[in-house]
N, C-alpha and C positions, 0 to 999 in steps of 0.2 A: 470220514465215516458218515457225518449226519448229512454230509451235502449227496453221496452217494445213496444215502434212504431215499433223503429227498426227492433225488430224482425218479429210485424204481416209484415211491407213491405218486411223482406226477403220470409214469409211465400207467398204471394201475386209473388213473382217474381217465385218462383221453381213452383209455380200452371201456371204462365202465358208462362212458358218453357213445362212446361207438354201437354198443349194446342197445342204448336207449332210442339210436335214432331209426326213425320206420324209412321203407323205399316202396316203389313199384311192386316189388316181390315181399317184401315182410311188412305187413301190416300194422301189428303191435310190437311195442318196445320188450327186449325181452329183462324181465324186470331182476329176476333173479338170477341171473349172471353180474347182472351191473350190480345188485347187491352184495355180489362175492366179491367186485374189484375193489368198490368202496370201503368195502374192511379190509381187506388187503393193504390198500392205501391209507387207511387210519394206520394200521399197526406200524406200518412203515415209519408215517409223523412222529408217531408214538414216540419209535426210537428214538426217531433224530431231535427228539426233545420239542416238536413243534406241537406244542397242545392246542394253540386255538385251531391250526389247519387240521388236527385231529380230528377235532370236535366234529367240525363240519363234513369231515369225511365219513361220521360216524352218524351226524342227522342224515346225507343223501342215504347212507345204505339203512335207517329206518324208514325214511320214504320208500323208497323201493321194496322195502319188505310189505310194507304199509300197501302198496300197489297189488302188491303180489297175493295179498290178504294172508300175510304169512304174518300174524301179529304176534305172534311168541319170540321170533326170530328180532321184529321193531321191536318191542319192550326191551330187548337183549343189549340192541344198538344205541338205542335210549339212554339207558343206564349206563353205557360206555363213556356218551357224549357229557353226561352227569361226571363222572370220573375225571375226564377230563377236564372238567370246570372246576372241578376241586384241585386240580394241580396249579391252574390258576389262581387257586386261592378265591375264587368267584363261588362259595360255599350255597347263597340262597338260590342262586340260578341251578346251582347243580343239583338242588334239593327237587325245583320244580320240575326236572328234569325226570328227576328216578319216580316221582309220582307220578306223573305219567307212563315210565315203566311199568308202575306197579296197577295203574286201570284197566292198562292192557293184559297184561298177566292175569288180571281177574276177568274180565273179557273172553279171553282165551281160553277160561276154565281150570288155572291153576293157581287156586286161592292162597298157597301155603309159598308159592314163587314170590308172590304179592304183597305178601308178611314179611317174609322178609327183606326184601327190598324197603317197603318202608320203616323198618328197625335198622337198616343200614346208612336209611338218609338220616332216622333223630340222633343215631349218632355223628353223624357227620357235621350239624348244626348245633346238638348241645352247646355247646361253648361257645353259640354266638349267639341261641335265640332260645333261652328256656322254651317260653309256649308254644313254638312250633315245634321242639322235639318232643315234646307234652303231647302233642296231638297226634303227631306220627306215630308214639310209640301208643296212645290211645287205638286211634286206626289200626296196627296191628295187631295188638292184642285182640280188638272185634273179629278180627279175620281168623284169627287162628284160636278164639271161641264157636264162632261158627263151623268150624271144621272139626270141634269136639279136641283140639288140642290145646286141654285145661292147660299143661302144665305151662308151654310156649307162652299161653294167655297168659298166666297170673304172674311170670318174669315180666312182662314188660308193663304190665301193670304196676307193680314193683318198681319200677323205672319210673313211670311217669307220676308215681305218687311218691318220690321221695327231691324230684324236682319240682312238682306241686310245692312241698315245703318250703325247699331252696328260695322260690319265691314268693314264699310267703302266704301263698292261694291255699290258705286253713281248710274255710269252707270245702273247698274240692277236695283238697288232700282227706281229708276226714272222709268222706264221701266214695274217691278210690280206694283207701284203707279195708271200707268196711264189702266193697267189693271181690279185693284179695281173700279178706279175711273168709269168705263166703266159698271163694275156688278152693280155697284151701282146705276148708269144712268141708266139701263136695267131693276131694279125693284125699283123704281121711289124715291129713298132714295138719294133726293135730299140735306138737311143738312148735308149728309154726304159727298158729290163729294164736296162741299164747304169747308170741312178739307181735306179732299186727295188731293185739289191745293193746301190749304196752306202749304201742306208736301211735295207736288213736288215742288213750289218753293224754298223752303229753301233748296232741295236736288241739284234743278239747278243752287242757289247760290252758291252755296259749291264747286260746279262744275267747278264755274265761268263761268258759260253759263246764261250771262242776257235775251241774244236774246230767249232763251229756258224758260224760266223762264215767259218774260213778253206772247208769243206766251200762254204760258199756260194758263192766265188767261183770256188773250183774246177769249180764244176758251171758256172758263166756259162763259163767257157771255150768251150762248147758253143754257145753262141750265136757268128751271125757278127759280126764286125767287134768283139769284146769284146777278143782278143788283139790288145796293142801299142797298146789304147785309152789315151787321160788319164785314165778313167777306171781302167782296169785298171792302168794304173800307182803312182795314188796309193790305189790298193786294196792294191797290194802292200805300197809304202813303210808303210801303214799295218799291215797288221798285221808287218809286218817287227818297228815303231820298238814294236806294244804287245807282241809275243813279246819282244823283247830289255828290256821296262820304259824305254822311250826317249822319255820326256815329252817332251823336245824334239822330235823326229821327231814325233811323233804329233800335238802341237800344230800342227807346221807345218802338215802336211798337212788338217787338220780347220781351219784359219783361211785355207787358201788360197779362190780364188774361186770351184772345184769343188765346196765343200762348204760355203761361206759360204754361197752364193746359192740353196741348195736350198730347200726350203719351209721356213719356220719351225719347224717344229717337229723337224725333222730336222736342222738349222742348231746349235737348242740342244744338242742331242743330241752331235752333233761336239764343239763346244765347252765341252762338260761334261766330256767322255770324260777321264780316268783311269785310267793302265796300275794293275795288281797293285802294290801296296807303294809308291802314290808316286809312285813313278821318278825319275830321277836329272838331273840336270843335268850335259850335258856342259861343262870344263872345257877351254879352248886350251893344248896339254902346255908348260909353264912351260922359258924355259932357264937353264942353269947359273947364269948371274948373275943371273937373277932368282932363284933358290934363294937365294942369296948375300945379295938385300936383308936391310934391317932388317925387324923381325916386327911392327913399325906401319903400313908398308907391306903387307906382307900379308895381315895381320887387315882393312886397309878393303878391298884387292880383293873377300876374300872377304864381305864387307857387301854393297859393291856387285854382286855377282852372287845375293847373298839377294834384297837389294831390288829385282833387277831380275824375279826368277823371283817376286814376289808380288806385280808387279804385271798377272798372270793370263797368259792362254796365248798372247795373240796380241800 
């Protein structure tokens, strides 16, 4: 069966060379026919499981599209040859690939072709390159703001600010945060600017920027229905418990289900967090005759609340 593809796509490649070549009587190569054999003959590859001869059959018939100044038709074949670089397991090559898909799509006049394409490559790459699927899914969310589709926008924004975290990139992540937080004020998805503060503060805790952190939530006041929220409440409690150094408080609040169940990566975030210097462990105020016990007794309580405080926050 693959030796039998094989051959209709060599068949398909010497017909798409036959097209290209000029004589006495035809002048110009005729570009788009040899365009239609070279995918022809990709598809074929395709079958017989030959990706790299794919590929190649899949950049001539973008040249030829490309000639033919048929560049919707090239970006198409582009992205193909992208594809097939991913089955090779060749993920950065096939990245550069679809980008170039996606300048032409924008070229051609179809900005929302373009978008997605490259939301297609940051996921392609996630798993090998945070910051370049960082930027990809940046680049498209641009595209698909300038075409007035918030919502498209603030999903992959979404995206690229919770692998901003991932990596650690605070600064930016705080910064895309407060941009979502902004789309999402702008088409009136209010319950959702109430988790985008709780995710910028845990990102300006992190930071160790309280003054950034508390300004944050002060400004959501401003939004409707934020005051006398569960949200705005354990927004308080929190940085209440991390101004006062009150690991207790601050644990509770970051292992409740308000801030468990948030996206993972904002999840760890909470329950990593750490006031200044530690913080203390509250103590139930002893009485008189517990003063009173023997000092055996009180040396293992105090054990027992070591080992209770290590075995982590929640």
């Amino acid at each position: 069966m693959a030796a039998q593809k094989i051959n209709e796509a060599l068949e398909h490649i010497a017909k798409a060379e036959k097209y290209l070549k000029t004589s006495f009587l035809k002048w110009k190569p005729d570009y788009d026919s040899a365009a239609s054999e070279y995918a022809k003959a990709a598809v074929a590859f395709k079958n017989a499981k030959q990706f790299d001869q794919a590929k190649e059959a899949y950049l001539k018939e973008a040249e030829n599209h490309e000639n033919n100044k048929a560049l919707f038709h090239a970006a198409k074949a582009y992205e193909q040859a992208g594809m097939m670089l991913k089955e090779m397991h060749k993920l950065p090559e096939a990245v550069q690939l679809i980008e170039k898909a996606s300048m032409m799509y924008l070229e051609n006049g179809t900005p929302d072709t373009a978008a997605m394409a490259l939301e297609r490559a940051g996921k392609l790459i996630e798993n090998v390159n945070l910051e370049k699927a960082v930027h990809l899914y940046q680049q498209s969310a641009s595209v698909f703001e300038n075409e007035e589709r918030l919502r498209q926008a603030v999903e992959l924004l979404g995206k690229a600010s919770r692998l901003l975290v991932r990596a650690r990139r605070l600064d930016e992540a705080s910064a895309s945060l407060q941009k979502e937080k902004n789309i999402y004020r702008e088409i009136e998805n209010y319950p959702t600017c109430y988790k985008k503060t709780i995710a910028q503060v845990l990102v300006h805790l992190h930071r160790n920027d309280f003054v950034a952190a508390e300004k944050c939530v002060r400004e959501t006041y401003s939004i409707p229905g934020f005051s006398g929220s569960e949200d705005c409440i354990a927004l308080e409690q929190l940085l209440e418990g991390y101004d006062q150094q009150d690991q207790d408080q601050v644990s509770d609040v970051c292992c409740s289900p308000l801030f468990k169940y948030m996206d993972n990566d904002y999840a760890k975030l909470g329950l990593s967090l750490v006031v200044p210097g530690g913080g203390t462990k509250k103590k139930s105020p002893a009485s008189p005759q517990d003063g009173m016990g023997d000092s055996t007794a009180a040396g293992s309580q105090v054990e027992d609340d070591d080992d209770e405080y290590s075995r982590g926050l929640c």
